[in-house]
C-alpha positions in Angstrom: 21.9 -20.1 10.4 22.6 -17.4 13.2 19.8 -15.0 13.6 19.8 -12.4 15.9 16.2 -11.8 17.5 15.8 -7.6 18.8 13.2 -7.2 21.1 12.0 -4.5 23.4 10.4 -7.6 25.7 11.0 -10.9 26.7 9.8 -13.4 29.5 11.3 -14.1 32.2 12.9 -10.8 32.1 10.7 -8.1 31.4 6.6 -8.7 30.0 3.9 -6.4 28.8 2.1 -8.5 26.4 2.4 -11.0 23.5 5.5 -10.4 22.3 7.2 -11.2 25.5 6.0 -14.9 25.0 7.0 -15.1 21.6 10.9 -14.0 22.4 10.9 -16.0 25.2 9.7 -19.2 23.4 10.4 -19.1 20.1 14.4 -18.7 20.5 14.4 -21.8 22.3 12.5 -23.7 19.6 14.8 -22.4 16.7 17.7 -23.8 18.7 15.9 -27.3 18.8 16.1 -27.5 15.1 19.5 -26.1 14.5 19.2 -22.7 14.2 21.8 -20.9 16.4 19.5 -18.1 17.6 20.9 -14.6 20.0 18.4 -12.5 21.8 18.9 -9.1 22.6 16.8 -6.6 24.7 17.1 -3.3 27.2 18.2 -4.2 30.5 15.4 -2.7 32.1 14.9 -2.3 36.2 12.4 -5.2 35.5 14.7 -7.0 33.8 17.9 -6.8 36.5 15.4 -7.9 39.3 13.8 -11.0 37.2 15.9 -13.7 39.4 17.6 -14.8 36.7 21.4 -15.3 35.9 22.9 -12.0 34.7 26.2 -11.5 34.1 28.7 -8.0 32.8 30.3 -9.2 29.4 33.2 -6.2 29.7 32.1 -5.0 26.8 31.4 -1.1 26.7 29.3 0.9 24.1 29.4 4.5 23.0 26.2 5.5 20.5 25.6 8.9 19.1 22.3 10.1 19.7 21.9 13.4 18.0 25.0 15.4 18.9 26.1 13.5 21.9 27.9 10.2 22.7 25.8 7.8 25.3 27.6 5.0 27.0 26.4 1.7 27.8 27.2 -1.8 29.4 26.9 -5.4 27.7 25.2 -7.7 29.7 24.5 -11.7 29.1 22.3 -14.4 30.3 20.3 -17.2 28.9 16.9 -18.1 28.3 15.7 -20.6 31.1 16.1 -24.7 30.5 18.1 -23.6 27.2 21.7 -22.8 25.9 20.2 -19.6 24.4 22.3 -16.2 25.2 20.0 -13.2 25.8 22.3 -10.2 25.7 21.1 -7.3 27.2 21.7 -3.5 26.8 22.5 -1.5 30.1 22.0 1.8 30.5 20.3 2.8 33.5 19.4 6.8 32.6 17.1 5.1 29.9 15.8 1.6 31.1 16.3 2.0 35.1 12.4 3.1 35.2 9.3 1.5 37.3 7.8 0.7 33.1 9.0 -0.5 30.5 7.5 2.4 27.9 5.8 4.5 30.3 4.2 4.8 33.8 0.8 6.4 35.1 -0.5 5.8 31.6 1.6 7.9 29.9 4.1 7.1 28.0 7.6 8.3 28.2 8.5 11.4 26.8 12.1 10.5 25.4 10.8 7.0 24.0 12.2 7.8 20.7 15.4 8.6 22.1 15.6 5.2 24.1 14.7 2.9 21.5 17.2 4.7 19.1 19.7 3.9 21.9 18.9 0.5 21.7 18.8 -0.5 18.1 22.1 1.2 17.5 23.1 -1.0 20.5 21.9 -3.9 18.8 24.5 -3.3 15.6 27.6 -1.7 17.4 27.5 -4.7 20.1 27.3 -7.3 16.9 30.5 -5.0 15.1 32.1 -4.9 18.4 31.9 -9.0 19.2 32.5 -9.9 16.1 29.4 -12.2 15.6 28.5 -13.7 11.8 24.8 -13.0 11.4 22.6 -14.1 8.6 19.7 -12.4 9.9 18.2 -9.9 11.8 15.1 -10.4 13.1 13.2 -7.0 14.8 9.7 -6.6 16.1 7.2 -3.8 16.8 8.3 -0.7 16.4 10.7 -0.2 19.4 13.3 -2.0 17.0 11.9 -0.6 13.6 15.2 1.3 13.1 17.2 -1.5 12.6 16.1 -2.4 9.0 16.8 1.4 8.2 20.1 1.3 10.0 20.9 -2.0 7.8 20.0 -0.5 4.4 21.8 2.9 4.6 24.3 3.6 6.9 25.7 0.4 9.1 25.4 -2.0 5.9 28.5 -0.2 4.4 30.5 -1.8 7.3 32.1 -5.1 6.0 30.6 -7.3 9.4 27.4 -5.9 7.7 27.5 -7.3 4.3 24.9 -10.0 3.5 22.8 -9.6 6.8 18.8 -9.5 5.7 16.4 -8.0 8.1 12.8 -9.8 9.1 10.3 -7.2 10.8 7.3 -8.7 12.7 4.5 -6.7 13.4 2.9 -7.6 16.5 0.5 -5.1 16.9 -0.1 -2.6 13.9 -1.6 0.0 16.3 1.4 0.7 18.2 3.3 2.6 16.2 6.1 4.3 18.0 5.0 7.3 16.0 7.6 11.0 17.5 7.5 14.6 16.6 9.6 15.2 13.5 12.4 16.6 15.2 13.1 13.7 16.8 14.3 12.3 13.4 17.8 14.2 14.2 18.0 11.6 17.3 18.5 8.6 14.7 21.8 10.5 13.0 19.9 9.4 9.6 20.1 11.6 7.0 17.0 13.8 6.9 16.4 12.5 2.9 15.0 9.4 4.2 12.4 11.6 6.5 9.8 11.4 3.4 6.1 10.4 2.6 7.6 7.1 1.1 9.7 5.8 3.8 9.7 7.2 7.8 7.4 10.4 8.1 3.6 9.6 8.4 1.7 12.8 8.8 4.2 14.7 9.2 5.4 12.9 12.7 8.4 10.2 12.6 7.2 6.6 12.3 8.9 4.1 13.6 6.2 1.0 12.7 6.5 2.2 9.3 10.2 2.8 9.1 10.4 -1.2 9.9 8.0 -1.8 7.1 9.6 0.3 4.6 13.2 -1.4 4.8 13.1 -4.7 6.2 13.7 -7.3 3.7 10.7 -9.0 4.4 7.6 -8.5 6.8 5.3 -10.8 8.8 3.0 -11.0 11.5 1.5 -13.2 13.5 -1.4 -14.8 11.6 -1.9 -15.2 7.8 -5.3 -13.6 8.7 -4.0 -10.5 10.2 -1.7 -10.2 7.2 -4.6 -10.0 5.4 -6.5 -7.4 7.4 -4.1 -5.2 7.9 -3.6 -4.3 4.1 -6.8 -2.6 4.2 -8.6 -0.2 6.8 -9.6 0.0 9.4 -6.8 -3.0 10.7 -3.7 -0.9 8.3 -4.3 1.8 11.2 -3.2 4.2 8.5 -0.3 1.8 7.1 -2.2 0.1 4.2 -1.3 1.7 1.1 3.2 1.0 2.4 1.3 -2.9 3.1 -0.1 -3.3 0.0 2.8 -1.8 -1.8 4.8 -4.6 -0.2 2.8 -7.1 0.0 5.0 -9.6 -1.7 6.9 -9.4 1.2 4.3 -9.6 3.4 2.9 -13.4 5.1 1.6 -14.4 8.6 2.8 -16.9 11.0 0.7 -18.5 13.8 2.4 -18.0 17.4 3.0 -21.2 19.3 2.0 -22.0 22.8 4.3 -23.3 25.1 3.1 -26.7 26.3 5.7 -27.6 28.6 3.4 -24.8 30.7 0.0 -24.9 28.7 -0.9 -28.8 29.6 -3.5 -29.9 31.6 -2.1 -33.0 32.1 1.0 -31.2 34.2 -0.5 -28.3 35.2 -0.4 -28.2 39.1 -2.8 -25.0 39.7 -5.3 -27.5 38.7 -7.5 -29.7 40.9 -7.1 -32.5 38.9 -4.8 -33.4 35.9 -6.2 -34.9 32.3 -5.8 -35.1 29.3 -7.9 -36.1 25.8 -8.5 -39.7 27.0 -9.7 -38.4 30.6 -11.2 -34.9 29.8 -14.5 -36.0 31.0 -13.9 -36.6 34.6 -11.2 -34.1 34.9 -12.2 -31.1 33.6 -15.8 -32.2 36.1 -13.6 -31.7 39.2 -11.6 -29.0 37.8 -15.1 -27.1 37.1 -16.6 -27.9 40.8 -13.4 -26.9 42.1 -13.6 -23.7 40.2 -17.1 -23.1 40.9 -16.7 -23.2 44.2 -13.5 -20.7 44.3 -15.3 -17.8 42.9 -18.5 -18.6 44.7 -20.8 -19.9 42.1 -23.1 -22.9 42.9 -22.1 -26.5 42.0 -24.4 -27.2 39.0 -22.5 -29.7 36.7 -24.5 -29.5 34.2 -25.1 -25.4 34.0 -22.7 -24.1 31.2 -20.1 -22.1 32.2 -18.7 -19.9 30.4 -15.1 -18.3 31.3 -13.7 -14.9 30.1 -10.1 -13.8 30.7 -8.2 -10.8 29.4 -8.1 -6.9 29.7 -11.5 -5.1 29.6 -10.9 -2.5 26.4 -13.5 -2.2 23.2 -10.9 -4.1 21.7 -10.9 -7.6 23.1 -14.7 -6.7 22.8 -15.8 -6.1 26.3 -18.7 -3.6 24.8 -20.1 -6.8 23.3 -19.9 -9.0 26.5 -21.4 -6.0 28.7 -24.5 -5.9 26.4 -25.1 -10.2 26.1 -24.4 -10.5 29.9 -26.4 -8.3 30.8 -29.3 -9.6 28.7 -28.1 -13.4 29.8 -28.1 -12.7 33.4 -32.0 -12.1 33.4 -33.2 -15.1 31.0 -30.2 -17.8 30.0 -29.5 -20.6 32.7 -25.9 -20.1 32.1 -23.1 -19.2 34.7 -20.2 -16.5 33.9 -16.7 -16.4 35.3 -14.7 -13.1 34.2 -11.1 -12.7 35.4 -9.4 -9.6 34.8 -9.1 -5.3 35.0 -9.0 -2.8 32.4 -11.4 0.5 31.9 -13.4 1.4 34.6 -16.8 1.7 32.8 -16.4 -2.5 32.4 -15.2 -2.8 36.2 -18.2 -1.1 37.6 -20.5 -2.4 35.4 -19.2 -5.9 35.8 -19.2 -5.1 39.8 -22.5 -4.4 39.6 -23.9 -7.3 38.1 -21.8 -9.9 39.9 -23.8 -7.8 42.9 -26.8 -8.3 41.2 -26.5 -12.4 40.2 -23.8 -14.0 42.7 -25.8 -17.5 41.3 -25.0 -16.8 37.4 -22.1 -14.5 37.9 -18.6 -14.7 39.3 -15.9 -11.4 38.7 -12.5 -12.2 39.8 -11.2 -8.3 39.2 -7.4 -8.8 39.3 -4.7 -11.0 37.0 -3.8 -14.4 37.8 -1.9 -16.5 35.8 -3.1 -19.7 38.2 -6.3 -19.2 38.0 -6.3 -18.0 34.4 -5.3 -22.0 34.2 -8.2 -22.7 36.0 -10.5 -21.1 34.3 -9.4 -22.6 31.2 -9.7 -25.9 32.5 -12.9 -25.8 34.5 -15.2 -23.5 31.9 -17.0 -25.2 29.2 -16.8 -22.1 26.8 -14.3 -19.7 26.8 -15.0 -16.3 24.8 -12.9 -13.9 23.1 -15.3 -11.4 21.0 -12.2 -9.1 19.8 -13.0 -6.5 17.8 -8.9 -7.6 15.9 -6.6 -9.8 17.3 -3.6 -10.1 15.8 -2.8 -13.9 16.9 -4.2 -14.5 20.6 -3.2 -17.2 22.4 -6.3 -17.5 25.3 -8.2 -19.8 22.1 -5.1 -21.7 21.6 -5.1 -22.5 25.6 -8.9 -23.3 25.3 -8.0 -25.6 22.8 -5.4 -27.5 24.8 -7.5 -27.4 28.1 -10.5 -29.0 26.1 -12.7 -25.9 26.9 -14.6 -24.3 23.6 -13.7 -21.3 21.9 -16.6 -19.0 21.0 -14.3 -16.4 19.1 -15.0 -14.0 16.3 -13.9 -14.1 12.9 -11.0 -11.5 12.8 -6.5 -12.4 12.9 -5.8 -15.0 14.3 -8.7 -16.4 15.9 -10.2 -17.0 12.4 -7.0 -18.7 11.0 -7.4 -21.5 14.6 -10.7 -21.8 15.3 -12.8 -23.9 13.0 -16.7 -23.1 13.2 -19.1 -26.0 14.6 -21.5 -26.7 11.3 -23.0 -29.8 10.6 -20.5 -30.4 7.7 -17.2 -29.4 10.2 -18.7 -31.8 12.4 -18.8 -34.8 10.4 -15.3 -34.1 9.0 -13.7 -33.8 12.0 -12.6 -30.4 11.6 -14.6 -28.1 14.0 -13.3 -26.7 17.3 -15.2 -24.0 18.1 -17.8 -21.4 17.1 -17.1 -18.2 15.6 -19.2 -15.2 14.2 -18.4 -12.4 11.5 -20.2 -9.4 12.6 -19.0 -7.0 15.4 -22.3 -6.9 16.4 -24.1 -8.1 19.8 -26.8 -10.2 18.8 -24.3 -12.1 16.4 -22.3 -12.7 19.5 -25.4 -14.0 21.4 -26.6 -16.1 18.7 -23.2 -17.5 18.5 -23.2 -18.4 22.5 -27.1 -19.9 21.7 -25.8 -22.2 19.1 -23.0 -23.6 21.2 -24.9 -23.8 24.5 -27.4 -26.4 22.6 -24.3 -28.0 21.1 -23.2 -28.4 25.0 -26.6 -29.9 25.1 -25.4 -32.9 22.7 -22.5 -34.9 24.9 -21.2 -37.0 21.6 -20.9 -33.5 19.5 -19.5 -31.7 22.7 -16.7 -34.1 23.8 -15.8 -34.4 19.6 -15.4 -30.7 19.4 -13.2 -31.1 22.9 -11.4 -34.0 21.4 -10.6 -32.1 18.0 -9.3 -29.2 19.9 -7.4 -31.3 22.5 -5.7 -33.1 20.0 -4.4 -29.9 17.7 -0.8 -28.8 18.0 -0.2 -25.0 18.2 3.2 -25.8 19.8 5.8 -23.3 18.9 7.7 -26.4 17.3 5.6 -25.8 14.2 5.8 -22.1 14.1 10.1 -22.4 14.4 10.1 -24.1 11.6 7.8 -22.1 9.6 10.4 -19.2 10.8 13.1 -21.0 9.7 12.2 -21.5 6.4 11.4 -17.7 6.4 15.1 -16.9 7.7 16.6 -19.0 4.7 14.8 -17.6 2.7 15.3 -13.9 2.9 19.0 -14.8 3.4 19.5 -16.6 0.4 18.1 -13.7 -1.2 19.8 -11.1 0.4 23.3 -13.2 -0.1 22.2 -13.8 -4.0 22.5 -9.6 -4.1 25.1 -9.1 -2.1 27.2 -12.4 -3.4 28.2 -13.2 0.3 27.1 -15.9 2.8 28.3 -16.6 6.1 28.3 -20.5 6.9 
């Protein structure tokens, strides 16, 4: 099975969020259990400066864009500690920029014109190498095109025939949504720019282009599969969702544990596991407690918060509960990151306020990220959506307790703390429904007096410790998925490659 993964993103070589980590990890799983998986991505300034291997294949490109021809380079590398090839797409006018999609907080303005680059990159360098692909597998809307491009024009070309396309949406709210115009950049023929397939409002939409003519969809939790067939979460999309929603299913991201395991992990001040979590997740919270300046009280919960400040991940909840916590709730708060300025003065003002209760750390981290996750005792993520997350799943790992709400991904992982979840084994965490702050607070009241109970506290740890979220069991949900839509595609097109 050869799949060919397009991405706009992928660590170590260029990351803006979530979908970095997922073509960075799962490529590397798929080639554990036999599938023979090719990355490709821009070879953004980012990228060339990453410290790894890169080397010029000799092979030269020439796309049409609108009326003119653009040239490009082929570049290879491979993903670290693995024989996977990432092959990546040089062409400096378009990806030799300080951002990947933008800078200053805008985006920029020829966006449409780069990513059409790209995904016609994508097919001419697969014509021009002469690789057999079963499938092609594009996310998020920078590589939306390539479905289209694979049902009308390319998939007349015999190196073409039998290929079936897999888009998976990452985020539903990006959209890569252009002026209508910009459809001339594609070279599709303007037929297709219609209500049913790529114009949406009257704009050209990339996220929905994907949608429209990929063979099958997913994204990145069964949950958010669900939600986002319906509004608000179908952002405008739900009626082309529901229409194909037979196509439509959710799989759970992985985490990388080769990174993600307390019991390696050397940002922490001391290493354990689910047999030792009780002494060393005690150091690892002193140590912590005294690295943001909050007093040494063992048995005060602590509660750790890390992530971007938006309305999204919920951070107009958490303003309104800490503040109200700070004056009456024995409780201390860690929160690590940056985001809108309304949450980083606010936040500044009451770690001012209650150095004894309150610790901000306002920057990003990725060590002591780890360290929060391994010396908190609650870790919350009140998102207002969330199409997978992965902060719950590191929670889990790091025996610190989700308090999530009920929405993507976070509801398909986290398991809510009841008195019948308990005495099945099942719970992991506590969760609420309503985007509402006293249902976050009464959530945080219920799993404080849980904290109070040691045998129920270090079961919920030892559930949650014990879980595996590793991307070995997502690779092979995606590899069923792959055979799948390319058993169907080859049963139409009477082809297969071996």
């Amino acid at each position: 099975m050869n799949v060919l993964i397009a991405t706009s993103e992928a660590v170590p070589f260029a990351k803006t969020g979530g979908l970095a980590d997922v073509s960075g990890a799962l490529p590397v799983e798929l080639a554990r259990i036999g599938v023979r998986p090719i990355v490709m991505m821009p070879a953004y300034r980012e990228a060339l400066e990453a410290g790894q291997p890169i080397e010029p294949v000799g092979v030269r490109l020439e796309i049409p864009i609108g009326g003119k021809l653009v040239t490009g380079e082929l570049l290879e590398s491979r993903l670290p500690e693995s024989d996977v090839p990432v092959y990546l797409v040089r062409q400096d006018d378009y990806f030799d920029r300080s951002g990947l999609y933008g800078a200053e907080g805008q985006d920029y303005q020829d966006n449409c014109e780069r990513y059409v680059f790209f995904c016609r990159a994508v097919l001419e360098t697969i014509e021009q190498m002469g690789w057999s692909i079963d499938v092609v597998h594009a996310n998020d809307w920078q590589t939306g095109l390539l479905p289209a491009y694979l049902a009308t024009e390319y998939g007349q070309r015999p190196v073409f025939e039998g290929i079936a396309t897999l888009f998976t949406v990452h985020n539903l709210a990006y959209q890569g949504s252009f002026w209508h115009w910009d459809m001339a950049l594609t070279g599709l023929d303007w037929k297709y720019f219609n209500w049913r397939q790529m114009e949406f409002f009257g704009n050209l939409n990339l996220m929905k282009t994907g949608l429209v003519f990929a063979d099958a969809i997913n994204t990145v939790s069964p949950r958010y599969a669900e939600e986002i067939q319906s509004a608000p979460l179908g952002c405008g999309l739900e009626d082309v969702l529901r229409f194909r929603s037979a196509q439509l299913s959710g799989i759970i991201n992985g985490v990388d544990y080769q990174v993600w395991n307390p019991a390696t992990d050397d940002a922490l001040a001391a290493n354990y596991d689910v047999e030792t979590f009780p002494q060393g997740k005690a150091v690892c919270k002193a140590a912590l407690q005294r690295e943001v300046g909050l007093p040494e009280e063992p048995d005060a919960p602590l509660i750790g918060i890390v992530g971007r400040f938006a309305e999204q991940k919920g951070f107009d909840l958490v303003s309104v509960v800490l503040q109200d916590w700070l004056q009456s709730a024995q409780v201390q708060w860690v929160i690590l990151g940056t985001g809108e300025e309304k949450y980083e003065k606010m936040f500044r003002q009451l770690a001012d306020a209650h150095p004894q209760k309150f610790a901000l750390q306002n920057l990003f981290s990725g060590p002591l990220a780890r360290r929060i996750e391994a010396g908190a005792d609650l870790f919350l993520m009140p998102s207002r959506y969330e199409p997978c997350g992965l902060n719950q799943l590191y929670s889990l790992r790091y025996g610190t307790v989700p308090v999530v709400r009920e929405t993507g991904g976070l509801a398909d992982t986290i398991t809510d703390t009841r008195s019948e979840t308990i005495r099945d084994g099942t719970a992991n965490g506590f969760r609420f429904t309503e985007f509402h702050a006293q249902a976050l607070s009464e959530t945080l009241w219920r799993a404080v007096k849980a904290y109070q109970d040691r045998p129920v506290w270090e079961q919920l740890i030892r559930t949650g410790m014990s879980q595996d979220w590793s991307w070995g069991q997502s690779a092979l949900l995606y590899q069923e998925l792959y055979q799948q839509i390319h058993q169907q595609t080859c049963s139409k097109a009477g082809t297969s490659h071996a």
